[in-house]
N, C-alpha and C positions, 0 to 999 in steps of 0.2 A: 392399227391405230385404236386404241382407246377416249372415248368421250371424258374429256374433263369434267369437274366442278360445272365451270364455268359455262360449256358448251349443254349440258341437261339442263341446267338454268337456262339458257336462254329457248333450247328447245319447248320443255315443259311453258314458257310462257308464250309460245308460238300457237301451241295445245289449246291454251284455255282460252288463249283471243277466238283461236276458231270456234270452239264451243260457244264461247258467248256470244258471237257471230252470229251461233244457229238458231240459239236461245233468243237473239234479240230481238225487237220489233222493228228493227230496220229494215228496209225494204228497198232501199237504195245503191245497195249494192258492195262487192264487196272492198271494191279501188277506194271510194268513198270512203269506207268501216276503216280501211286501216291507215286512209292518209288522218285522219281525224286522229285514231288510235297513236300514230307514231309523229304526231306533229309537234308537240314539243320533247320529242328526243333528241340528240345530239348524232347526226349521221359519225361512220368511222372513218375516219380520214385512210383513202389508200394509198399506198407506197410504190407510185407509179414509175419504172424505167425505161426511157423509150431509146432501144437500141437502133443503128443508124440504117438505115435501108443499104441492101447486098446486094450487087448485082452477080445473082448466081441464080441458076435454076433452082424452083420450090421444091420440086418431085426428086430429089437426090439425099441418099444416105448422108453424101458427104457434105452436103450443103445442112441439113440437121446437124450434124455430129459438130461443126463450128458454130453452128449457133448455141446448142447446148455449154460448149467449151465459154463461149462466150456468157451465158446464163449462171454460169456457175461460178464465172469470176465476179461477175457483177454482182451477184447477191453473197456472196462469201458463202459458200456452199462449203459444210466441211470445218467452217468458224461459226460465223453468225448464225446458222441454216443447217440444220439434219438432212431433212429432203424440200427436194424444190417439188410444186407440182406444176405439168408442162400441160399445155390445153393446146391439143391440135386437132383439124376437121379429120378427116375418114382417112387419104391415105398419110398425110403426116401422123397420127396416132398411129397407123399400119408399122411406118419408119422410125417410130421411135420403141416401138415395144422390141422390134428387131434388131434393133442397137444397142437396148436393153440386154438381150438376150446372149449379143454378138462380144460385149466387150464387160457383160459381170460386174464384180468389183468396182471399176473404172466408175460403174454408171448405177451400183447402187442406191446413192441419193436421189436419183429418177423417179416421177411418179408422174408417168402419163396418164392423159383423162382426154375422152374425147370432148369433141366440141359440145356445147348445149344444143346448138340447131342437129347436131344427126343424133344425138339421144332422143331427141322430142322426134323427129322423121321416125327412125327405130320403131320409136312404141307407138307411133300410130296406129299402125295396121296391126299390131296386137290388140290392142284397146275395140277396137273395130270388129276383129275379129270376136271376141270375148262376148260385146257386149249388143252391136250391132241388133240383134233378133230380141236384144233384152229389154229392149227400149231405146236405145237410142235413132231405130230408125223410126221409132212412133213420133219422137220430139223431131227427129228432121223435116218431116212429114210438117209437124203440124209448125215450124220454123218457115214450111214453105219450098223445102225443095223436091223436085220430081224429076221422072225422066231422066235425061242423061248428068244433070245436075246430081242428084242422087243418088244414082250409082258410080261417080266421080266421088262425092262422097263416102260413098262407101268401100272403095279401093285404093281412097286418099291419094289422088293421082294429083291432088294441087294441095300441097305441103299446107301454103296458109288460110286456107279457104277451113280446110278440117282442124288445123288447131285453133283459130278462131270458136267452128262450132263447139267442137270440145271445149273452150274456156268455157262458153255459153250453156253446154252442157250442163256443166259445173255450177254454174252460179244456178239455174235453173232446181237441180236437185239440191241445192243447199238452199234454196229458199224455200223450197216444197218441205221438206226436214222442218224448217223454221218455224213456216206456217203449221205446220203440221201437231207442232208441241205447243204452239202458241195459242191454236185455236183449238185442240182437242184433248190436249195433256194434260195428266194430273201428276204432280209435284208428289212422290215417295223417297222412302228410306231416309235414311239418317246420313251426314257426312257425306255422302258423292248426292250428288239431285240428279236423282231416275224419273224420267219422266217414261211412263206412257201412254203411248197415242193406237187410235185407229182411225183410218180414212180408208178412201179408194186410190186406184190409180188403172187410169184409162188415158186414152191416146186425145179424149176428149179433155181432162183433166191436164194433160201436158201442154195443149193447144192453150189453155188457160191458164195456164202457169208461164208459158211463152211468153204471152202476151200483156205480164206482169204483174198478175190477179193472185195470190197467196191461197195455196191449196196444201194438201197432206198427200203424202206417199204412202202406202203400205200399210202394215202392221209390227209393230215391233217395239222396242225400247232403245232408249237411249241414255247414255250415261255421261254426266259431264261431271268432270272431277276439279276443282280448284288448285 
């Protein structure tokens, strides 16, 4: 697949919301920044077909391969449609790459994708792994957890407990970012705005950034492009 026109356009303005996100003096977060940002847009109407419930086993090739046959009639696969793409959890994505594989040609138009909930599982425990000692268990810490809390966290053994912190994570070090250019950066270069900043960062400093005080991270630069 190749990115359209259309699709870089929409990416690149995805870009400079978040820049100007970083850049801004908002402090209220980021659900907030982009219900305001997208409120007078026009949502995209989706082209919903709700096929009849089967009374067949989930966990079977052949119970896939009639729903497919049935998805491909329904959306005109082949006229209307090049490729469909097929969204299944962990073993239906397993049964569909292998029916992919099993019938070729037939199932070209195919394009499996696993679920959202087991990509986000998935890269837990990478993310954890990565980062875990790099900070992130400073800010758990100073978030308040210990003890077997803690190390639950840290082996992501409760799916929503660790994606929660992880969003929190997230808003946490983009505020820090925020604050960071807001309160210590100096505006260079021409045509992109470079800012650079220095601060600290300690486990003290994250405990205060938790708790929703606007501080600085590091040392570095940052580049926001229009």
């Amino acid at each position: 697949f190749t990115l359209n026109q259309a699709d870089l356009s929409e990416a690149t303005t995805f870009r400079a919301l978040l820049d100007k996100y970083i850049t801004s003096q908002d402090h209220h977060g980021l659900k907030k920044f982009f219900t305001e940002e997208f409120s007078t847009k026009v949502a995209e109407e989706s082209n919903v077909v709700y096929l009849s419930v089967i009374n067949e086993p989930a966990d079977s090739s052949t119970t896939i391969k009639h729903v497919l046959e049935s998805l491909q009639q329904t959306y005109e696969v082949g006229k209307s449609a090049k490729w469909l793409v097929t969204v299944g959890d962990g073993k239906t994505y397993d049964h569909l790459l292998k029916l992919q594989k099993e019938y070729g040609h037939e199932l070209a138009w195919l394009i499996p994708y696993p679920g959202d909930w087991h990509m986000l599982k998935a890269l837990q425990p990478v993310l954890m792994r990565i980062y875990w000692d790099a900070g992130l268990k400073q800010l758990a810490r100073a978030y308040g957890y210990k003890g077997q809390a803690l190390t639950s966290l840290e082996s992501c053994s409760n799916f929503r407990k660790c994606h929660l912190f992880l969003l929190a994570a997230y808003e946490v070090i983009a505020g820090a970012r925020r604050a960071a250019i807001s309160q210590f950066g100096e505006k260079t270069g021409d045509g992109d705005e470079v800012w650079n900043f220095k601060t600290s960062f300690s486990e003290t400093a994250l405990r205060t950034s938790a708790c929703g005080q606007p501080l600085g991270l590091g040392t570095g630069t940052f580049v926001s492009r229009p």
